[in-house]
DRENPAVO-605967 format. One record per residue (C-alpha): residue number from 1; y negated, z, x. Coordinates in steps of 0.02 Angstrom, whole numbers, plus 50000, padded with zeros to 5 digits. Layout:
! residues N
+-----+-------+-------+-------+
:   k :    yy :    zz :    xx :
+-----+-------+-------+-------+
: NUM :     Y :     Z :     X :
...
+-----+-------+-------+-------+
//
This chain:
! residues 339
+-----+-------+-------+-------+
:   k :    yy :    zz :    xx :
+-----+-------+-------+-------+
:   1 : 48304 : 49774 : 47676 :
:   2 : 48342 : 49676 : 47522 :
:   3 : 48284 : 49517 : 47515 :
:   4 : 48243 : 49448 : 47320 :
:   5 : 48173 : 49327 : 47219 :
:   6 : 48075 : 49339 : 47036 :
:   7 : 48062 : 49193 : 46949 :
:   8 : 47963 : 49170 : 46792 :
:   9 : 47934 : 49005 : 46737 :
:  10 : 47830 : 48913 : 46590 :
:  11 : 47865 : 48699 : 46585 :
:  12 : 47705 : 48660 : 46486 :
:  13 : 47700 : 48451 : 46415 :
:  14 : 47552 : 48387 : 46366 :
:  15 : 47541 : 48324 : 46187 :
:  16 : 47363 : 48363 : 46088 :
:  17 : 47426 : 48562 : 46164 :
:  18 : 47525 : 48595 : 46307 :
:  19 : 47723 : 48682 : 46249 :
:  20 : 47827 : 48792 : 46363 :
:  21 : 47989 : 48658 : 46344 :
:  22 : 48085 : 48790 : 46450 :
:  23 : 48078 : 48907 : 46329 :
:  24 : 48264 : 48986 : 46289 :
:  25 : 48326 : 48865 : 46373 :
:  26 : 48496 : 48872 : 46494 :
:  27 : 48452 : 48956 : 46647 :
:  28 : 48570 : 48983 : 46795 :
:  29 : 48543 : 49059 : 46968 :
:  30 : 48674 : 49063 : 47128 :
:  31 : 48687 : 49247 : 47175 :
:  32 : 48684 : 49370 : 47025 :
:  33 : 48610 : 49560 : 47069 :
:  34 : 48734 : 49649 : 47104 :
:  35 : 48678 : 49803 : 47179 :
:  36 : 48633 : 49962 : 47126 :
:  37 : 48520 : 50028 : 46962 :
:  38 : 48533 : 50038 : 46771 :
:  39 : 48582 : 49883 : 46720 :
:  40 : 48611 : 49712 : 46792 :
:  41 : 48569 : 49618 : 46635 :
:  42 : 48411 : 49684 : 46665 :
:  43 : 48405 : 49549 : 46807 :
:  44 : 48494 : 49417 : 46739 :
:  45 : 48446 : 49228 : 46744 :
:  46 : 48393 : 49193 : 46580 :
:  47 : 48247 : 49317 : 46591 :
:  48 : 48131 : 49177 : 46667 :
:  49 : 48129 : 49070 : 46544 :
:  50 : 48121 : 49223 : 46396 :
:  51 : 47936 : 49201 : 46373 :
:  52 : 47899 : 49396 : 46410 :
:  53 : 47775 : 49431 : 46551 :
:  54 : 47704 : 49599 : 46483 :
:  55 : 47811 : 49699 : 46628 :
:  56 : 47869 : 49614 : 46773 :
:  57 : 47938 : 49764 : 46859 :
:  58 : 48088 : 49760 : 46939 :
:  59 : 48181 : 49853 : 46787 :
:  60 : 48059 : 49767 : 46641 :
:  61 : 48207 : 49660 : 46599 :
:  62 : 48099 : 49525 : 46600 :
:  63 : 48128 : 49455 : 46766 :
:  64 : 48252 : 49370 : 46894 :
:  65 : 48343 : 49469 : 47028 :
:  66 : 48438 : 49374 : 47156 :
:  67 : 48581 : 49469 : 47254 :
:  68 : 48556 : 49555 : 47411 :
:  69 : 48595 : 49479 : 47595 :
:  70 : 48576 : 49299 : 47538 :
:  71 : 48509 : 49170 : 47644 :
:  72 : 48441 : 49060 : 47468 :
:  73 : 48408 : 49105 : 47301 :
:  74 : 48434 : 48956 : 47189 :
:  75 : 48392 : 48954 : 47001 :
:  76 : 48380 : 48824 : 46899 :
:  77 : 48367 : 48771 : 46691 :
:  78 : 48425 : 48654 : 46588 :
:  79 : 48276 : 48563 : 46495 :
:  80 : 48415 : 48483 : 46391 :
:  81 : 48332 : 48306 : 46370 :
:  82 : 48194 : 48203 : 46501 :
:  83 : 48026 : 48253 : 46479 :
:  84 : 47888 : 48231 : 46560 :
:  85 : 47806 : 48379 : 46651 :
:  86 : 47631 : 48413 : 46680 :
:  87 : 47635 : 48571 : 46780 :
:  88 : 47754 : 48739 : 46815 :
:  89 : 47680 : 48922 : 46819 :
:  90 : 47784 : 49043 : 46903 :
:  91 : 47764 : 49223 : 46888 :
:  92 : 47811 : 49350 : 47043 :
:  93 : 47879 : 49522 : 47000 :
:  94 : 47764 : 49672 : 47020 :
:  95 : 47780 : 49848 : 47137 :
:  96 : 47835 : 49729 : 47292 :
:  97 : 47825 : 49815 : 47430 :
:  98 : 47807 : 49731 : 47607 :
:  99 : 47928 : 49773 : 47750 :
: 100 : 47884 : 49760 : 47928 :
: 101 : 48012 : 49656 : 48022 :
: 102 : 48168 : 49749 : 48110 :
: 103 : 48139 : 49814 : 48304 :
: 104 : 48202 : 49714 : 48432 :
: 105 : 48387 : 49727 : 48428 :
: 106 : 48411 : 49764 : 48270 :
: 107 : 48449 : 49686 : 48101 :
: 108 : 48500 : 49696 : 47907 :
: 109 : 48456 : 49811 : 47763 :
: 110 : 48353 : 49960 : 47836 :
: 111 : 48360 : 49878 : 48000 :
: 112 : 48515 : 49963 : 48032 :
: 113 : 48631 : 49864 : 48112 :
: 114 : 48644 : 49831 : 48307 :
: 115 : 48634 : 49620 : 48350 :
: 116 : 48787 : 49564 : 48440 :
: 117 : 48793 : 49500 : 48630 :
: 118 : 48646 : 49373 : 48609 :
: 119 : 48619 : 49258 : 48762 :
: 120 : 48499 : 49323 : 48877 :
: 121 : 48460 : 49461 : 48781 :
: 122 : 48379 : 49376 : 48674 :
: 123 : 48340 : 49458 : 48466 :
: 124 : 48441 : 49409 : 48322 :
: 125 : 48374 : 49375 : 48155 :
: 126 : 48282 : 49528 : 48081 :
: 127 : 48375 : 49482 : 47911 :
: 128 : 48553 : 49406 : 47947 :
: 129 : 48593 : 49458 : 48142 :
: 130 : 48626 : 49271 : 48195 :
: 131 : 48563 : 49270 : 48374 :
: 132 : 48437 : 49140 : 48388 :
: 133 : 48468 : 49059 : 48542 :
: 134 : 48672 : 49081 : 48546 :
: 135 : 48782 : 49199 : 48610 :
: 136 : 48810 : 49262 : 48803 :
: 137 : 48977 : 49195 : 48897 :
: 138 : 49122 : 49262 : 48820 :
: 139 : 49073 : 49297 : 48658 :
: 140 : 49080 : 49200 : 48507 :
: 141 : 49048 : 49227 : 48305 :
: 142 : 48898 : 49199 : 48206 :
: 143 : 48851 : 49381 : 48251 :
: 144 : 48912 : 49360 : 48455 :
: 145 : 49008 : 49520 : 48411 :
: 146 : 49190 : 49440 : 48422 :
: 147 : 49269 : 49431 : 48616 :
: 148 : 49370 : 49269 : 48671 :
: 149 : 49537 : 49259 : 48647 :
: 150 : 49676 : 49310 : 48777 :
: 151 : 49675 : 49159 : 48929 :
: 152 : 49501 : 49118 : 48869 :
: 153 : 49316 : 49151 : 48936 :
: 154 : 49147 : 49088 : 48975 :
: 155 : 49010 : 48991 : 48831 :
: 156 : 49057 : 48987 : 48663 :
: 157 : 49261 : 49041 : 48753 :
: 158 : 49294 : 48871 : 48803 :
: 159 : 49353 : 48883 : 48962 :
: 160 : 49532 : 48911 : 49018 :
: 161 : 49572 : 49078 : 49125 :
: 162 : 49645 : 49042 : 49293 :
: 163 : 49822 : 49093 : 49373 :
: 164 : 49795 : 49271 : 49367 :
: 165 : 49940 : 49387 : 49435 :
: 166 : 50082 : 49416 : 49348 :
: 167 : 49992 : 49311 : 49196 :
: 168 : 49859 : 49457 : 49157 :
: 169 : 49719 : 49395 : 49079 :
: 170 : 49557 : 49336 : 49142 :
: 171 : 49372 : 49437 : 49106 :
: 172 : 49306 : 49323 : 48952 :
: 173 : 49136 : 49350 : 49031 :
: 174 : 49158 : 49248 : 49190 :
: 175 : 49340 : 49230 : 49203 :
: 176 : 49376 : 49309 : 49363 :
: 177 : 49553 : 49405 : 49360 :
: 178 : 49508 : 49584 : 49397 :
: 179 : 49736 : 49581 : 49469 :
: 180 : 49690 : 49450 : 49576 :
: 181 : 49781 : 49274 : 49567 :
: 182 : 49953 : 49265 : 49558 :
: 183 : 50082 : 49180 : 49706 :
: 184 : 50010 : 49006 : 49758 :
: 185 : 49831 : 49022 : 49702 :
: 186 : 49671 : 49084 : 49765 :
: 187 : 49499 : 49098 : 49708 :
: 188 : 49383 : 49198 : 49630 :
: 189 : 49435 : 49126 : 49486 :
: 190 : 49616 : 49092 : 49542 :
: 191 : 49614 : 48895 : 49501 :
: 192 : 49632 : 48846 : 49689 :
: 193 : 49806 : 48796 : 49739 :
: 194 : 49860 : 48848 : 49942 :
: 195 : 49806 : 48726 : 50060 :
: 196 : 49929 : 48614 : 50128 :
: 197 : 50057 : 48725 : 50251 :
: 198 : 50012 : 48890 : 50170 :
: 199 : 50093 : 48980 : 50025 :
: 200 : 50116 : 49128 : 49946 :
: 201 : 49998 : 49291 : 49894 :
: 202 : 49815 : 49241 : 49920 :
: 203 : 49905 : 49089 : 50003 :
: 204 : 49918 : 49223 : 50177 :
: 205 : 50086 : 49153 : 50202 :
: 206 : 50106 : 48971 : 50334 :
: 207 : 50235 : 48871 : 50297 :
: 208 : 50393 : 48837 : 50407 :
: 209 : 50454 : 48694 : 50492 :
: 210 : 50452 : 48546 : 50346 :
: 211 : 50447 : 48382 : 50371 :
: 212 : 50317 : 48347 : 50254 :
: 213 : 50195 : 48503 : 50254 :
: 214 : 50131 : 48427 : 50094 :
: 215 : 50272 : 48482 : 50028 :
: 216 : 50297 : 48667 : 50038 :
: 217 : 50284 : 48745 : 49875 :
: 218 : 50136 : 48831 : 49857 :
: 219 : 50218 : 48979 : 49769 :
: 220 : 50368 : 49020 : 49882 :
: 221 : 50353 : 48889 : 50022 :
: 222 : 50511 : 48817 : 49991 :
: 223 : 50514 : 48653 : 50100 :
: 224 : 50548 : 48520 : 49972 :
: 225 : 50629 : 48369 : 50076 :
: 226 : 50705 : 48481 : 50205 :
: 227 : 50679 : 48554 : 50370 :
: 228 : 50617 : 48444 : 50559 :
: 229 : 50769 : 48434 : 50644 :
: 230 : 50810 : 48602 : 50766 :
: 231 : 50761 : 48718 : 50610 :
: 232 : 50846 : 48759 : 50447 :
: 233 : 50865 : 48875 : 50293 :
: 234 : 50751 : 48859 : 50140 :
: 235 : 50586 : 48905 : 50230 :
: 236 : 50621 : 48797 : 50365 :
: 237 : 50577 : 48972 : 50471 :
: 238 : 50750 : 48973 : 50567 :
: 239 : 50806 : 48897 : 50725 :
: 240 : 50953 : 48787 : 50684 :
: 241 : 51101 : 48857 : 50801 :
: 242 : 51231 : 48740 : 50896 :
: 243 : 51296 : 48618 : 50775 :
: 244 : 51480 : 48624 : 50716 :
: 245 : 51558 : 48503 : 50829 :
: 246 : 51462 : 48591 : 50978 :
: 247 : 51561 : 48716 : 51020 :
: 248 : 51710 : 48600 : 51020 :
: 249 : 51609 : 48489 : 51160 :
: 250 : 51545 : 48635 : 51228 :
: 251 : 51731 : 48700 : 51255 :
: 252 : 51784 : 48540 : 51327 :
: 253 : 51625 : 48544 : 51452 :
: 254 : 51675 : 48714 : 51495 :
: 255 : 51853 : 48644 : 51526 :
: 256 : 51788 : 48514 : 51625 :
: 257 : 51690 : 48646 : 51726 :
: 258 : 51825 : 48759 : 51764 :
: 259 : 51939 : 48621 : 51803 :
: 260 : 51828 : 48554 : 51935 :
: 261 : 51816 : 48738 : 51987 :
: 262 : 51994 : 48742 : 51997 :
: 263 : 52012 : 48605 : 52106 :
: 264 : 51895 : 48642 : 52198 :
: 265 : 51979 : 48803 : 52243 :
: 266 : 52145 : 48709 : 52266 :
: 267 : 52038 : 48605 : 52399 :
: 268 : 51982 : 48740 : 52506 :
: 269 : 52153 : 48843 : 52488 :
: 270 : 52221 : 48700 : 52558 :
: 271 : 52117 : 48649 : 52695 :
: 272 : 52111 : 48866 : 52735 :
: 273 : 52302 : 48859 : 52738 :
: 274 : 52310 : 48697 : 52866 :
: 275 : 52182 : 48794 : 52984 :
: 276 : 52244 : 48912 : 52972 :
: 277 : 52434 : 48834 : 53009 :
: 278 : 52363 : 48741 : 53148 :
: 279 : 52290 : 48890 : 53235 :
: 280 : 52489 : 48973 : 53242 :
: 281 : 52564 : 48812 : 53302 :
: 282 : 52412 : 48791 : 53436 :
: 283 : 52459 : 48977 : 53468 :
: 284 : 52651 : 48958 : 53474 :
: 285 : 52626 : 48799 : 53588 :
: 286 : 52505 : 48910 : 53704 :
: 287 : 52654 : 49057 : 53731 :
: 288 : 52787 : 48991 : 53829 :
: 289 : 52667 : 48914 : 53950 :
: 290 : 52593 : 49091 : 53984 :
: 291 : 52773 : 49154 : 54010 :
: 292 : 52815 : 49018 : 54131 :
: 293 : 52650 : 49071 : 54235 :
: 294 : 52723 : 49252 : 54238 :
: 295 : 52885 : 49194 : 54296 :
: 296 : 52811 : 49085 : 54434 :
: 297 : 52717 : 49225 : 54488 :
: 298 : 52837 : 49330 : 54488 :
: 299 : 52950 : 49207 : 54590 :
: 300 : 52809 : 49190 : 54723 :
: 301 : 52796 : 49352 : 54770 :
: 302 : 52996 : 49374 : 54775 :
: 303 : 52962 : 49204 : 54895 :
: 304 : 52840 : 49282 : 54991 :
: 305 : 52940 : 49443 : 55022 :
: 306 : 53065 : 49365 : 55080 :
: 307 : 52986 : 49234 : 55193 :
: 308 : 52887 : 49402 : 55272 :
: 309 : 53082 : 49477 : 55335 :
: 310 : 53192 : 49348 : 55355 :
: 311 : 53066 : 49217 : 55423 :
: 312 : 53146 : 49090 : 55347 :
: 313 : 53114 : 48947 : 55230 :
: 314 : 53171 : 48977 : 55047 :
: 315 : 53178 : 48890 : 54881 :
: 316 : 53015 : 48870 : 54814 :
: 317 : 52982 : 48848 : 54630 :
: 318 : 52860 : 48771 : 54525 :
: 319 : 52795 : 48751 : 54356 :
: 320 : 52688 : 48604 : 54307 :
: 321 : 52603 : 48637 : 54139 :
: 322 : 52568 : 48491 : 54036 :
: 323 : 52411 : 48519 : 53910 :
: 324 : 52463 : 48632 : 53754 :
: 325 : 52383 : 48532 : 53635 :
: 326 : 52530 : 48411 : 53699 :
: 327 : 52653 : 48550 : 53662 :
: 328 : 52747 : 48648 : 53785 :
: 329 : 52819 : 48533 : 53896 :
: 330 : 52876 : 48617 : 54045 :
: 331 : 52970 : 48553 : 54225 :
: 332 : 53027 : 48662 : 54352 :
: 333 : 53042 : 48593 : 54529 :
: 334 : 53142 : 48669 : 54655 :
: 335 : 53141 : 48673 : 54828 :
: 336 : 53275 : 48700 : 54947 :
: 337 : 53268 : 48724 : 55150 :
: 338 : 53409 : 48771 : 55266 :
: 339 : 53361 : 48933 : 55361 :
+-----+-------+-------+-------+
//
């Protein structure tokens, strides 16, 4: 659709007859015609203030064409000198045709172009496209037709993507990160560091053993002032083994064990080995006693025998046993009788 202006103008002064002072004068106007048709001079500024108004059709040559597109249409003259002006006649070009606004959506010469993202749907100017009421999130431009840039999104693009994974960029509409967040973050919109004692992807990850849980990195869970005592390694996830000077006081308990072992065995060799040598001597100091009693038994029935044929008294003898314990002390008493 183009959008013109015709100006024809007649300053008239009033003296004893009113005089068209803008007559030939300088005339100017902002946006030439340019477009299309037999010849621009034909639309030129000057033809306002010519004096012609026998055909005011668009090709008469006797009127002013502004340029198409244009939001204003300014013309103006130079009088030349300050006069005093009692009235201004303009005359408007003929074969004007009216034009029915564009549909909704749509804009520009012939209503052909599309409006950009306008918030809420809402129509853009039939003439220019500007949407009336702004643009929707994550869009920007005087036509809503330009995307935010990269790490951008939201009204007018002035909000800041979050930590999207592996640094991908966020959806300008409503800056969710269609990767998900990157290690240490969570979040729809990935701007939510891990909660104290968690790290890693989607913050799924708990923290080891720190001593301050407030300070395992969020991103690896590296424990920043160290590990509570009995764990170790960078996580803090590992059982700290024996220190280094416990195996040397574990050797010497070990030594101190098997000492005490050891004497303990000496002990009850020992007191095995005096048993076990006072049982023999007990045993040695019980024998000769036992041979004695065979002997004496032996001599009483040779006694006996011999008192039965000869009837007569023989030697008798004897064996007094003293207690074994007291060792083998042994007497033999003899008897003698005359027969």
């Amino acid at each position: 659709m183009s959008t013109t202006l015709f100006i024809h103008l007649g300053f008239i002064v009033s003296s004893f007859a009113y005089e068209n002072i803008a007559l030939k004068k300088p005339a100017y106007q902002q946006y030439p015609y340019t477009g299309p048709g037999p010849a621009n001079h034909l639309m030129e500024a000057s033809n306002a203030v010519d004096g012609l108004k026998t055909n005011l059709s668009i090709w008469g040559g006797q009127c002013v064409l502004s340029d198409n597109d244009k939001q204003t249409a300014t013309w103006w003259v130079n009088l030349t000198s300050i006069l005093s002006i009692h009235h201004v006649t303009i005359y408007y070009r003929t074969e004007v045709y009216g034009w029915a606004e564009c549909r909704h959506g749509q804009y520009g010469e012939a209503c052909e172009n599309v409006c950009g993202q306008c918030i809420d749907q809402s129509e853009c100017h039939h003439v220019n496209g500007t949407c009336l009421n702004g643009c929707r999130p994550g869009y920007k431009g005087n036509h809503c037709s330009q995307t935010c840039e990269f790490g951008f999104y939201g009204d007018q693009c002035t909000q800041e993507c979050g930590n999207c994974h592996n640094q991908t960029n966020c959806r300008h509409t409503n800056g969710s990160c269609a990767s998900g967040c990157d290690v240490g973050f969570h979040g729809d919109l990935c701007k939510t560091e891990c909660e104290s004692g968690t790290y890693g992807h989607q913050c799924e990850e708990k923290c080891g053993q720190c001593k301050d849980l407030s300070k395992c990195l969020n991103t690896n869970g590296l424990c920043l002032t160290g590990c509570q005592e009995g764990y170790h390694g960078d996580l803090c996830k590992t059982r700290t083994s024996p220190k280094a000077d416990e195996p040397v006081r574990n050797g010497w308990q070990m030594g101190g064990y098997m000492t005490s072992v050891g004497l303990i065995m000496i002990i009850l060799f020992t007191l095995v080995y005096i048993v076990i040598l006072s049982l023999i001597r007990i045993f040695r100091r019980c024998t000769p006693a036992s041979q004695q009693d065979m002997k004496r038994e032996n001599l009483n029935s040779a006694i006996k025998q011999k008192d039965s044929t000869e009837h007569a008294y023989t030697n008798r003898s004897y064996v007094e046993l003293s207690d074994c314990r007291n060792g083998p002390e042994i007497e033999n008493h003899e008897t003698s009788a005359d027969v």
